[in-house]
C-alpha positions in Angstrom: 62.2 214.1 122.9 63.6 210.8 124.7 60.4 209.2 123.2 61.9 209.5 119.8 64.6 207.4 119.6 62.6 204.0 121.3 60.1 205.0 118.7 62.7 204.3 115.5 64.3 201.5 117.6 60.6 199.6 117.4 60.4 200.4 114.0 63.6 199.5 112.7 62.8 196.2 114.8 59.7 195.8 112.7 61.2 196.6 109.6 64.5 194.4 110.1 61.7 191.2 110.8 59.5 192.2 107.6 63.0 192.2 105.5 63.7 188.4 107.4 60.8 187.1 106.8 60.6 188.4 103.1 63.7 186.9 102.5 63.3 183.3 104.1 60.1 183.4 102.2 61.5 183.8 99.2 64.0 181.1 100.4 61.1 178.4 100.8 60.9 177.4 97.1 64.9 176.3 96.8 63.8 172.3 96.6 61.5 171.8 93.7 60.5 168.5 92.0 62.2 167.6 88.6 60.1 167.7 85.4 60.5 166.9 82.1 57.5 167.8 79.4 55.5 164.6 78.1 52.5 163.5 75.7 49.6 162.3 78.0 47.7 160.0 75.7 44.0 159.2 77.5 42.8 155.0 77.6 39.8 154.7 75.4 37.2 153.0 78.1 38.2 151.0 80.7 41.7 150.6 81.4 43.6 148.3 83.2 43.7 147.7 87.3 46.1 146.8 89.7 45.8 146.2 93.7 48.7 146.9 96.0 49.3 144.2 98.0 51.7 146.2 100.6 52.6 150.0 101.0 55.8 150.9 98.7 57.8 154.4 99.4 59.4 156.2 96.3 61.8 158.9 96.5 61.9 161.6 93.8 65.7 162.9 94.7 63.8 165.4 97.6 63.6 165.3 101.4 59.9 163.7 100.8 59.0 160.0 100.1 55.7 159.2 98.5 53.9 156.2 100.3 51.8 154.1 97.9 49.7 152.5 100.3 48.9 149.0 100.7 45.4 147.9 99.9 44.7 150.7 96.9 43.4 149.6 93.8 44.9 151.6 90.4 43.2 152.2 87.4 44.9 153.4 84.2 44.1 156.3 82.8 46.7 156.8 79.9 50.1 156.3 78.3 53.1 158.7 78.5 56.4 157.4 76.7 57.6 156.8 80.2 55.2 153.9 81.1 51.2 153.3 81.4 49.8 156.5 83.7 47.3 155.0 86.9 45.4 156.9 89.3 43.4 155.4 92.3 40.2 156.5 94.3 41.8 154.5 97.3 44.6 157.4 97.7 45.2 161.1 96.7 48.3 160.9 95.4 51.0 164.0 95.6 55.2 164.4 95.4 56.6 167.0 97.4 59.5 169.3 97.8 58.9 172.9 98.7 55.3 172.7 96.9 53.2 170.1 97.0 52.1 168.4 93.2 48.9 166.0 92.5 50.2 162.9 90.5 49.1 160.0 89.2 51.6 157.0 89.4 53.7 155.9 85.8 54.3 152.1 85.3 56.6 150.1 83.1 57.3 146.6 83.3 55.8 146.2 86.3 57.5 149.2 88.4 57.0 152.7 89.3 59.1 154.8 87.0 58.1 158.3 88.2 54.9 160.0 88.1 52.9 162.2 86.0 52.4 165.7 87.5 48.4 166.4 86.4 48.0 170.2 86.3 51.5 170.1 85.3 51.7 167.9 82.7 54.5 166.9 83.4 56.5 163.7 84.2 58.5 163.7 87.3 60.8 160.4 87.3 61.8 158.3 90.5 64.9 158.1 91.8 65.2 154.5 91.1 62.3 151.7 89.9 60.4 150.3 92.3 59.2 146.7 92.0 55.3 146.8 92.5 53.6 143.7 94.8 
């Protein structure tokens, strides 16, 4: 019978880390990035272009930073009413907080307002314009 008791002591061990981890798990999603619903409007043909002369790091209000990097070339795709909509070939662009989002970058007069989450369909603004170079 001595076997017994070290028996429900592992158990209860297991059980006790299946409850922590459940719970941190359920934890993970407590940062997420801020939306707002938009109107994507797609270019008709060729759209615009732009080439990023240095990187530029844009902060959504999370832990994360998104680097646009130097060198990339831009292409619009669309309008939203927050700015012109660009995606590049150059750089797979995503914003982050506990999940990870594919964007495309949102222009107007000539800095980065936010982004424009593509599954989503979404627009996610910056923390504050940045100038593009």
């Amino acid at each position: 019978m001595p076997a017994m008791p070290s028996r429900l002591r592992i158990l209860g061990g297991i059980l006790a880390g299946i409850l922590i981890l459940g719970v941190t798990g359920c934890m993970f999603d407590i940062v997420s990035v801020p939306q707002a619903p938009t109107q994507f409007t797609p270019v008709a043909g060729k759209g615009e272009s732009f080439v990023l002369r240095e990187a530029h790091y844009v902060s959504i209000g999370t832990f994360f930073q998104t680097i646009l990097e130097a060198g990339t070339k831009w292409v619009m795709i669309g309008r939203i009413p927050e700015g012109a909509v660009y995606r590049s070939d150059d750089q797979v662009l995503t914003v982050e907080a506990s999940n990870i989002h594919e964007a495309a970058l949102v222009v107007d007069g000539g800095e980065v307002v936010g982004f424009y989450l593509l599954v989503e369909k979404t627009f996610c603004p910056a923390q504050q314009k940045t100038p593009l170079k």
